[in-house]
N, C-alpha and C positions, 0 to 999 in steps of 0.2 A: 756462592758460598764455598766452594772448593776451589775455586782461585784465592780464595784467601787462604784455606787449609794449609795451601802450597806453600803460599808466599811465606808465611808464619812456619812451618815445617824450615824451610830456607833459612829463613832468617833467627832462628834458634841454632846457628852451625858458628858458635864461637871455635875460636882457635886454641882456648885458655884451656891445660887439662889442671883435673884437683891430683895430688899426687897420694902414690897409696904405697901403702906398708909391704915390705917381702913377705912370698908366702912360707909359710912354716908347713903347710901340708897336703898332699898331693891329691888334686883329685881325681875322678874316675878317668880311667882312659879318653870315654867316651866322650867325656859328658862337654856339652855347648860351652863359650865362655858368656853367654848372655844368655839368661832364662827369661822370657816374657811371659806372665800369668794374667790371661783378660777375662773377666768377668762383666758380663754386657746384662747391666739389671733389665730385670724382669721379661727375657729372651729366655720362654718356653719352649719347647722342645717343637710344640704342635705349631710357633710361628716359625722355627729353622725347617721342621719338615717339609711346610707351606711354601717356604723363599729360595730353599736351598737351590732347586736349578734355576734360577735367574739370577743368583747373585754371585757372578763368576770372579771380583775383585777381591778383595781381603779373605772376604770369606769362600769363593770360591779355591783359594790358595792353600786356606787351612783343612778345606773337603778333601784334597786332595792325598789328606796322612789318614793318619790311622780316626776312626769316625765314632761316638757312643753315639747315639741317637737316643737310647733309653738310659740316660742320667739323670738320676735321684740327687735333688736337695730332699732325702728319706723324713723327714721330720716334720711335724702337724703343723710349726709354727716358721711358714713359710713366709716370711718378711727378709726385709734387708740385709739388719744386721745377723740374726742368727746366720743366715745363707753365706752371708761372706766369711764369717769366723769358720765354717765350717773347709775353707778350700784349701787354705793352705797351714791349716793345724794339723787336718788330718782326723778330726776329734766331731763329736757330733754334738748340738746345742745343750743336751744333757751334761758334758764333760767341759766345754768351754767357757759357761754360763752365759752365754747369753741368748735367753729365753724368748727375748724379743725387742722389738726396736726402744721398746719404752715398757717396764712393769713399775709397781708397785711397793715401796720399801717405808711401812707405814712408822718404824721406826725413827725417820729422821724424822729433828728437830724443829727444820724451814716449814713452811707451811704446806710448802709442793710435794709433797710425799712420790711424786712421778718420779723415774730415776732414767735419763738418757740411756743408751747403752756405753756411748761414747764417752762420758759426759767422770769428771774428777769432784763429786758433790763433795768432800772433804772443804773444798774452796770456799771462803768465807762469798755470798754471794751467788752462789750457783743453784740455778735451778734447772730444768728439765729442755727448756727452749733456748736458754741466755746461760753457755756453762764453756767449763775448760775441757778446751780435745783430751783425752786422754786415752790409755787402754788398762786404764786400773780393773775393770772389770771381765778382761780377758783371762779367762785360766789354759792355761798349753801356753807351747811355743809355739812361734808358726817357721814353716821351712826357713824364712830371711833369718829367724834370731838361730835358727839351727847354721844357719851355714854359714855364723860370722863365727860364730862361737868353733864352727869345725877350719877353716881355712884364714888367714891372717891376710889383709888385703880383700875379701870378697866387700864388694857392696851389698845395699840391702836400699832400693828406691821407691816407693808408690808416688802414684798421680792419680788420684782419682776425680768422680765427680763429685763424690760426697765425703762428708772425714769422716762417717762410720765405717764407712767400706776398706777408708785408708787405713784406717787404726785394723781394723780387724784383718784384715790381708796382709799389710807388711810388718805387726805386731808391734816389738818392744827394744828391737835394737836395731835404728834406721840411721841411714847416712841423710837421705831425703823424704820428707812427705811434704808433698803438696794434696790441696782439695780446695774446689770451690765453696767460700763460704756464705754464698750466695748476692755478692757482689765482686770476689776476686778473688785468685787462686791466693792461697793461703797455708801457714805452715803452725804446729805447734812446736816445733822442733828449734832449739837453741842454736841452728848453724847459720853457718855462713850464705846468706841468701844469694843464690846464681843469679849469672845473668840473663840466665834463661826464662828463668823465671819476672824477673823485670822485664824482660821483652815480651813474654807473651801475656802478660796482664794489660803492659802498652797497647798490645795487637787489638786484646778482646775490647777493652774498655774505645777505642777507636770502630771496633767495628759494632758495638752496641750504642755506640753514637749516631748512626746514619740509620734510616728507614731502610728496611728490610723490602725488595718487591716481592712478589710471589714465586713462589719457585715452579719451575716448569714438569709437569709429571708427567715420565714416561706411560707409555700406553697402558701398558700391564696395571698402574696406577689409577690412572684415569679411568678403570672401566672400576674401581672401585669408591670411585667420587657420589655416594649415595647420603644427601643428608639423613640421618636419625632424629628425630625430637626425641631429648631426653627430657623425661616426666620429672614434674613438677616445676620445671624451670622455663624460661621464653628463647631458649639455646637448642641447636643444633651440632651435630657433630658429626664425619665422614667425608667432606669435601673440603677440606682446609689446606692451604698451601703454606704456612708457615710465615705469612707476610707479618711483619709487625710494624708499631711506629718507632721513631727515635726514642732512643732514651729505654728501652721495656726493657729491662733485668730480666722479668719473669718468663716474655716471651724467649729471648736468648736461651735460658737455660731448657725450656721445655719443647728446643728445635734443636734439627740436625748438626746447625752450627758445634754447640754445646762439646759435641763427642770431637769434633773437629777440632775443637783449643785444646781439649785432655790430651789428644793425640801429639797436639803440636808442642803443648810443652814436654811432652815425651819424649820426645825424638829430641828437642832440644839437652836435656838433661844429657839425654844417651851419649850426645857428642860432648857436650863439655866438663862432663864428666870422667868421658872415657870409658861408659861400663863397654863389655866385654873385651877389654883391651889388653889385659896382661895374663896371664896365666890362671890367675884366681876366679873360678867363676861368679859374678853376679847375676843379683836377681830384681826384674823390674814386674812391678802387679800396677797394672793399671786395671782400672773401673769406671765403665762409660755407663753415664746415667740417664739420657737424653731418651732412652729407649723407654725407661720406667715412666718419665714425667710425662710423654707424651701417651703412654696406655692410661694409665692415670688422667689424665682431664680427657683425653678422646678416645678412648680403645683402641684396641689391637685389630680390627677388620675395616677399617677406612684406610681412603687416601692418606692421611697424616701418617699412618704406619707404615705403609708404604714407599713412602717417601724416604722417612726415618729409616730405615733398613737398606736404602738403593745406596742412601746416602752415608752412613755409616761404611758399608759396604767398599765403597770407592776410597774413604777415607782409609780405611783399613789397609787397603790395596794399596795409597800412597808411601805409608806407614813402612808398610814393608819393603815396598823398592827402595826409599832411603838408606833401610840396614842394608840390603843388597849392595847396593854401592858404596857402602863404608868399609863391605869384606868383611864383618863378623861374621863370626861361626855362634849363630843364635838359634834355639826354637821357641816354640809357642804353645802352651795350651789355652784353651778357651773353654770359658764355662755361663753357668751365670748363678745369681744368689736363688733365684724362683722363678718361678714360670707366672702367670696372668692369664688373667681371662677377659674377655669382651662386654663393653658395656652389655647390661639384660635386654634392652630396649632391640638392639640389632639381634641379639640372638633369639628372640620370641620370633622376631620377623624371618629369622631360619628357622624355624617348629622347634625349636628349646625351649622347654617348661622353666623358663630363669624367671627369677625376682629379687624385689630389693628387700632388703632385713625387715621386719616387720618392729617399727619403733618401738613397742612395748616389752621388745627383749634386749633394751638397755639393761645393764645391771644398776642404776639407779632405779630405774620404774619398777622392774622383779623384787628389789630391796624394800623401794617403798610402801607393796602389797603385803609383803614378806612383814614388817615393822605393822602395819595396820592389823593384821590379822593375830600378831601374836602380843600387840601393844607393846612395842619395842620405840625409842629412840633412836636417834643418827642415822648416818645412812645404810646402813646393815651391809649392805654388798656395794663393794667399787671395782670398778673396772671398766669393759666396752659391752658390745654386742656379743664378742664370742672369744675364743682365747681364756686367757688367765681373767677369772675372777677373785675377787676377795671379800673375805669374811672382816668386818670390822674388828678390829683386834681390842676393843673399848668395851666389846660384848663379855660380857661372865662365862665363865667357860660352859654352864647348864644350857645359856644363851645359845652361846653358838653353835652346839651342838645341836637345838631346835631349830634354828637359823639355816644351818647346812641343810639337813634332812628336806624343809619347804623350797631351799634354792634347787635343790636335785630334782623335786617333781617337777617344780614350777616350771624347769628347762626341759625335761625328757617329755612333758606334757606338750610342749608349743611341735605342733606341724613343721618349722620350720628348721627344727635342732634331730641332729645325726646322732651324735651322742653327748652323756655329757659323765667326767671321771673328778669325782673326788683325788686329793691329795693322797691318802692312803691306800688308794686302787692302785696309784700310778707310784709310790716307793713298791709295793708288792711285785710291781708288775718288772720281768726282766727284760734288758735289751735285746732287742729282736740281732737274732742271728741270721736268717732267713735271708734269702732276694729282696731289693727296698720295693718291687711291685708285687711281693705276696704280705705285705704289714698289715695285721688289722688297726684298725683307726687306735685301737687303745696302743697298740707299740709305737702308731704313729706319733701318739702325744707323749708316750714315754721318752721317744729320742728328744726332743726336746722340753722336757721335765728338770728344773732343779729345786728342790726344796727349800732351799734357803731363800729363789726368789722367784719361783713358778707361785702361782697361784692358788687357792685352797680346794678350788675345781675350775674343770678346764672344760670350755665347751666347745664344740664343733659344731658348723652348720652342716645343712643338706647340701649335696650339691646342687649347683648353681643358684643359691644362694648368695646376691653380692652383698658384703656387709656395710653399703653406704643407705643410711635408711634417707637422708637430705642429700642428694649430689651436689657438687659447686661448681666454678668454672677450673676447678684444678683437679677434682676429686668426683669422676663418675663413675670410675672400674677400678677394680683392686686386685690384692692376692691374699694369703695369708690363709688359707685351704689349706683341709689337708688332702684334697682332692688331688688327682695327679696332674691338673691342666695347672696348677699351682706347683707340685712337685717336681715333675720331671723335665730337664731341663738338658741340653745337648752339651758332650766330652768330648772336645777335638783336642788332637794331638798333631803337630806338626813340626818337621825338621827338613830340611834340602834333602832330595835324596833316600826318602824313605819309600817303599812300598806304599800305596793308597790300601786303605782297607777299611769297609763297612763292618764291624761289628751289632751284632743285635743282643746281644746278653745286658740286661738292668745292672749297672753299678752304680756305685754313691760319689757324689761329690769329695768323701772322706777319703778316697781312693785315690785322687789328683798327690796328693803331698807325699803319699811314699811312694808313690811310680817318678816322683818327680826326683825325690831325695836318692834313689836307687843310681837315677840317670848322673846326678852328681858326685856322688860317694857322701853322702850325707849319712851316716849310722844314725838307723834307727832302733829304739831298744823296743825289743819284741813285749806287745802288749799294750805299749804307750800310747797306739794311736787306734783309733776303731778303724782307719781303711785298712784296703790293702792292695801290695804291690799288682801293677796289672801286667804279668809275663806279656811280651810280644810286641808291648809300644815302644817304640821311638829307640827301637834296636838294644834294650837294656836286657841285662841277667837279674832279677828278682832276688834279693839276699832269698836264703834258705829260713825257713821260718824255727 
């Protein structure tokens, strides 16, 4: 698999540059001519703590700058999309709106009343699975749209694994977005398609043609080869090598490979592009998702993670001796959208009182008790297990007001539920100004709260509570907590040349964009953003507030 990484990294090194516009305005002394921004889904803090000294390649590279180890995705609705919108706006899911990967907008016409976050429902045809990429429902800028609009000439590129991640991390004014659309990398973007991008869809779709062998795991690995029976299924999970047959898309995407093509068209772009090449600084956000697919069908404490991270890891490492030898003056931060947790089955087998969601706290089943008991039609409440619920908006206003009241017991009643906040708790309720590791659960649901499309109450589970009450073969461990094995997730900073430094102080994800824009000369107007600048990283002066 990393001889192909290679060869593909190699073979994205066209000769052709795109030509860019004179700069009209100068930036910071300091600041890099290539900004790299990587957010590696669903890499909790408590798996970087775990990996950190054996993984001395990419990310032993990046341990070597400035270190958060307690980074806050601060927010109850730890998923994807919010986590991403939050990195490089600056703004937190409260401000951004996006409340989570998929809510509710019982308004529209189509029948799907689901709303992507991604997702341009305007489009005749669009629904929640089957829709146009878009960032119509982004509110902020993010640093790329700030720093085209401030320097003439700067690029602005994403590659990621997913196009939610794309759209929310390189926003609204891009030169490139690619993302796997889960058969090939893919653009919504009106431009001129590279060759790069030709080449490495050639590479992937060639190398998803041949049988996969097993990969070989280092020892540190191997001694974590424990199969799991996950309940209620005839499957096991913990000793898996990543082998698949010909032809498997699905397996592709949810192996090491995966992060391996992100990478390689990366690097590709870089050079045929020519980001950091003239004066103007550009910015590239990639988003490696290989990490999230494989916690998601197998967990986070088997071999398959293990694997997924040595291997990552190494690619990482490639990644970067390339720019090396190209002579940019580039840094790097690294983050991720959420943190995850371990199937419950392996974590009982460590004395963790975990479980799975207890079925009957669907919000169709609670709706349907809910309608029984008050002799109500429809479905009274929509939504999931936990997160954003809703009140049928078909109810009479006397309705739903009785409606609300039985969904509030019905939930703070069940053994399984932490808390649970109506709609009007959480406008009352102010954004937590505090450390994101002193929030109570209520400010946690506040940071990501928007009214217009959060939910009429928001529920929370207990911890270790996993919200899959049916596991599948894709779907046995999740995130979406507001616990902090969900929230807090690792802040690396890195540049040539800087001092190493562990920091232990809680910061927020919101923090990344104006310590980043500071390094640039990107003007930020005070107030705009909820982070803030973080004095002492990556050799910067912090505007004055």
């Amino acid at each position: 698999m990393r001889k192909f990484v290679t060869t593909l990294l190699l073979a994205c090194l066209p000769a052709a540059a795109c030509a860019q516009p004179a700069v009209q305005a100068r930036p910071a002394p300091a600041a890099p001519r290539l900004l790299i921004v990587i957010s590696i889904d669903q890499l909790s803090a408590d798996l970087f703590d775990e990996y950190r000294p054996v993984l001395l390649g990419g990310f032993g590279r990046l341990s070597r700058g400035t270190v958060f180890r307690n980074g806050y995705q601060s927010h109850a609705a730890s998923e994807t999309c919010p986590g991403h919108s939050t990195i490089l706006t600056g703004l937190r899911p409260a401000r951004t709106g996006i409340v989570a990967n998929v809510w509710i907008d019982q308004s529209l016409t189509r029948s799907d009343k689901s709303v992507y976050c991604a997702e341009d429902e305007r489009v005749s045809g669009s629904s929640s699975t089957a829709y146009t990429v878009s960032p119509l429902h982004l509110t902020g800028a993010t640093l790329g749209d700030k720093l085209k609009g401030s320097f003439a000439g700067s690029l602005n590129v994403a590659v990621t694994g997913k196009d939610r991640s794309a759209v929310m991390m390189g926003g609204r004014n891009l030169d490139q977005r690619w993302y796997w659309d889960g058969k090939r990398f893919a653009t919504d973007l009106r431009s001129t398609v590279p060759a790069s991008a030709t080449r490495a869809n050639a590479a992937v779709a060639a190398l998803i043609a041949i049988a996969q062998p097993p990969l070989q795991p280092p020892e540190i690995c191997s001694a974590k080869a424990r199969p799991v029976a996950i309940e209620g299924t005839d499957r096991s999970v913990g000793d898996g090598r990543f082998e698949r047959a010909a032809g498997d898309v699905s397996g592709f995407r949810a192996s090491p490979a995966f992060d391996g093509a992100v990478l390689a068209l990366a690097a590709g772009l870089v050079q045929e592009m020519k980001l950091g090449q003239d004066a103007a600084p550009d910015l590239l956000s990639i988003s490696l998702a290989a990490t999230d697919y494989v916690g998601h069908g197998l967990g986070t404490g088997g071999q398959e993670m293990c694997l997924q991270l040595f291997s990552l890891d190494r690619d990482l490492g490639d990644f970067f001796r390339l720019l090396d030898r190209s002579g940019i003056d580039y840094a790097v931060a690294l983050t991720a959208d959420h943190g995850g947790q371990d199937i419950p089955e392996r974590l009982r087998l460590q004395g963790v009182a975990a479980s799975r969601v207890d079925p009957a706290l669907a919000a169709a089943e609670i709706g349907k008790a809910i309608a029984a008991k008050l002799k109500l039609n429809g479905p009274v409440l929509l939504g999931d297990f936990f997160g954003d619920i809703y009140l049928d908006r078909a109810l009479k206003p006397a309705d739903r007001a009785r409606v609300l009241r039985e969904a509030v017991a019905a939930y703070r009643a069940h053994p399984q539920v932490e808390g649970v906040f109506t709609a009007d708790q959480l406008v009352r309720t102010a954004l937590p100004t505090a450390g994101p590791d002193r929030w109570s659960m209520i400010e946690r649901a506040r940071a990501s709260f928007d009214p217009g499309r959060s939910g009429d109450l928001v529920v929370l589970l207990r911890r270790n509570v996993t919200p899959i009450a049916k596991p599948s073969r894709t779907f046995t461990a999740t995130h979406g907590s507001p616990w902090d094995y969900d929230r807090r997730v690792p802040i690396l900073f890195w540049r040539p040349g800087m001092t190493p430094a562990d920091r232990e102080e809680a910061i927020e994800t919101v923090d990344i964009m104006p310590t980043l824009a500071a390094m640039l000369g990107v003007p930020i107007q005070s107030g705009s953003v909820d982070g803030k600048c973080l004095a002492g990283v990556l050799g910067i002066a912090c505007p004055s507030p």
